[in-house]
N, C-alpha and C positions, 0 to 999 in steps of 0.2 A: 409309755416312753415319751419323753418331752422332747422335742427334735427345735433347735433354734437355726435361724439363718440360714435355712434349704433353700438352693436355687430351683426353680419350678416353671412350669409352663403350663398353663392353663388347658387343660380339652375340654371341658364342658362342665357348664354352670344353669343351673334351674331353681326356679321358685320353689321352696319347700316351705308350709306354713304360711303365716303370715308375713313374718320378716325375716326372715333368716335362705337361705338359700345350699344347696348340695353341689359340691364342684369336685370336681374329677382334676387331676392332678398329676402332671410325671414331673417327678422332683430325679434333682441327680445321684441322691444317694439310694433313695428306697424306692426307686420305680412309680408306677400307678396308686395315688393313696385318695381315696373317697375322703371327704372332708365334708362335716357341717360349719358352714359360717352363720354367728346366730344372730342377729341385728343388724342386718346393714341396711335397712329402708330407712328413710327419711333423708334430709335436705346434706346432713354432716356428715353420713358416707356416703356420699356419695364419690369418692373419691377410692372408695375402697369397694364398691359395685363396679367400678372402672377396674378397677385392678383387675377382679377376676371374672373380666371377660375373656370368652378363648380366643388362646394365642395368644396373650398377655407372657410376659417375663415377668416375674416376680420370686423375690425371698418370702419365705414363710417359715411363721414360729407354730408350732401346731402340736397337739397330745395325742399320740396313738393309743388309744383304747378300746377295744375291743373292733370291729367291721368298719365302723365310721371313727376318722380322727378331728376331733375338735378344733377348729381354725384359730388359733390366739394372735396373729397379726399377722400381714401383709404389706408389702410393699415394691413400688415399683425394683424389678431387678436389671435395670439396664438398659439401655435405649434398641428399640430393633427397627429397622427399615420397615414402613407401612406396607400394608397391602391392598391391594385394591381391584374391585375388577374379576378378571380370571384368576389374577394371582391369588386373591383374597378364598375365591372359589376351592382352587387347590391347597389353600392352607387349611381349610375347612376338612378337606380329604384325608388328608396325611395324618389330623390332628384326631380323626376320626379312626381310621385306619391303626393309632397304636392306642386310645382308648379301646378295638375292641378284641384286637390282637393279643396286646400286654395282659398279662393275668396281677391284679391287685398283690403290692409289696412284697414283686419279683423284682429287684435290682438290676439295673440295666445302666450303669454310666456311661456305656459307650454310645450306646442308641439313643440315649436324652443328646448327647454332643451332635450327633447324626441326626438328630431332629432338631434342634436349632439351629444346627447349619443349613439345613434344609428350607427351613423359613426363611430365612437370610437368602440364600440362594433364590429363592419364588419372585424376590421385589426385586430382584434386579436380573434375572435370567432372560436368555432373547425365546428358548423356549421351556417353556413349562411340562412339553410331554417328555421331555429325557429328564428333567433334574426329578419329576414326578418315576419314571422307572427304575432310574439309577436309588432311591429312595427305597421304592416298594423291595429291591434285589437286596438293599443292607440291611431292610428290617428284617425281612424274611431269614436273609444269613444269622442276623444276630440273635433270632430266636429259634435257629435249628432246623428250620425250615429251608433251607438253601437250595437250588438245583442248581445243578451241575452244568453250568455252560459251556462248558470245554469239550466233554465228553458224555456218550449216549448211555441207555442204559446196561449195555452189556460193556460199557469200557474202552470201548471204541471212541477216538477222535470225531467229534465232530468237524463235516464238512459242508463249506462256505454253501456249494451246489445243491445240497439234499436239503429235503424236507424233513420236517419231524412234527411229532406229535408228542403233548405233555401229559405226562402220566402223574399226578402229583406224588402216589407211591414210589414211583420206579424213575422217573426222571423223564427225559426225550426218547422218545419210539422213532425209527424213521420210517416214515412213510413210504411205501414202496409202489404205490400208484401213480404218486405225483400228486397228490389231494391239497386241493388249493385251503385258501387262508379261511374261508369262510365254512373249509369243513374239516378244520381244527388241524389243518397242516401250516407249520414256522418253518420260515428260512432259518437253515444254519449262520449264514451269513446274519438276521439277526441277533441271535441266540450271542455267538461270537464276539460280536460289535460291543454287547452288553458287558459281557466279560473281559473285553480289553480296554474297556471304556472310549471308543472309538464312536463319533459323533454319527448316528446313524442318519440314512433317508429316511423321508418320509415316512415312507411302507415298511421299511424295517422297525420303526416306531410303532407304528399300530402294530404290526407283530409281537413285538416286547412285549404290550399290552396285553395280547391273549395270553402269552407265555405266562405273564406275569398273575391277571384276572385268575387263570386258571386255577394258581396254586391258592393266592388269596381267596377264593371263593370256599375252594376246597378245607380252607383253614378256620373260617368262616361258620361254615355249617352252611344250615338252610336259609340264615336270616343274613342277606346281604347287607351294604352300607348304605342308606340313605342318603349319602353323596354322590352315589353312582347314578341314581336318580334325578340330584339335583343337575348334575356336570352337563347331563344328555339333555335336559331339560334346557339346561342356556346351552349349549351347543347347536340344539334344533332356535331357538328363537332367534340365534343371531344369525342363522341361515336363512332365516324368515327375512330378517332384518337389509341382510345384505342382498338378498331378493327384491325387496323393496326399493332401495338405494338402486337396483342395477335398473327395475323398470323405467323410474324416476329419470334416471340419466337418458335412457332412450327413449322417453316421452319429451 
């Protein structure tokens, strides 16, 4: 199948051979498609090594034959706001997150929309931990995977006061000890917030996060995301960092 003028979005690109490279791909009509592109080293693609870097916007013309489709051109698809930074970090995430999610040329139009708006959103957001969970809640929904924010798992309203506990079969458990957050009890309150799109606290944010962690992990398997990794990783350094700044100021 010869596919012309797919709008696409880069997830990930590597050296294959000598010149040629393997890139991972959610185009808007046909979902996640593996692509070999075969010559792009030297000095005259280099403009097309640019293109299918991740997170890139780009059209492509390409052959679907057999596992891998053959890359026939590329080109920029449209201008998107930079990323840089944390935001750049959590575009990494996301773009991570439906490469390993999405299953290869399963169609998703709505969630490729949902994933460029999401990018979009990253370069200009004042916080990255809501547009990052409000993100993880519509991938999840739009591949079947949804939990039920509204209500627990026997059908009952959630409420703002109670705790719960995620069950990624069964939905929210409520917790009936009181079992704090660190042993896998969530406020309803942010469970809720999620689902009315209501700007949460702080704490109510890292809550969404396990809510969220849970089911993704769950979906995942054994082999988590090597952005979860990296995220912690500058998370902890810039605590170093601003540890430093603080001695500094009181020295």
């Amino acid at each position: 199948m010869r596919v012309l003028g797919q709008p696409a979005i880069v997830l990930h690109a590597t050296r294959w051979r000598e010149s040629s490279l393997l890139v991972e791909m959610f185009t808007h009509e046909h979902g996640r498609i593996g692509m070999v592109a075969r010559g792009v080293q030297g000095a005259k693609k280099q403009p097309l090594r640019a293109a299918l870097q991740p997170l890139q916007r780009i059209r492509v013309d390409y052959l679907h034959r057999g596992e891998l489709a053959q890359l026939l051109h590329a080109e920029a698809g449209g201008h998107a706001p930079p990323l840089a930074g944390d935001a750049l970090l959590a575009g990494f995430y996301v773009a991570e997150l439906v490469l390993r999610l999405l299953q290869r040329d399963d169609a998703h139009p709505e969630l490729f929309l949902r994933f460029a708006h999401a990018l979009d959103e990253l370069a200009e957001t004042t916080s990255l931990s809501w547009t990052l969970r409000r993100f993880e809640r519509d991938l999840l929904e739009g591949l079947g995977y949804a939990l039920d924010l509204s209500h627990d798992a026997n059908a009952t309203p959630l409420e703002a006061d109670a705790r719960y506990r995620i069950d990624p079969e069964h939905g929210a458990l409520r917790v009936r000890d009181g079992g704090a957050v660190d042993r896998g009890g969530i406020g309803g309150a942010a469970l809720l917030a999620l689902a009315d799109e209501t700007v949460p606290s702080d704490a109510q944010l890292r809550e969404q996060r396990v809510a969220l962690r849970t089911l993704i992990a769950h979906h995942l398997g054994p082999r988590g995301l090597r952005s979860w990794g990296l995220l912690a990783e500058f998370a902890g350094l810039k605590r170093i960092d601003a540890g430093s700044d603080a001695a500094q100021d009181r020295d």
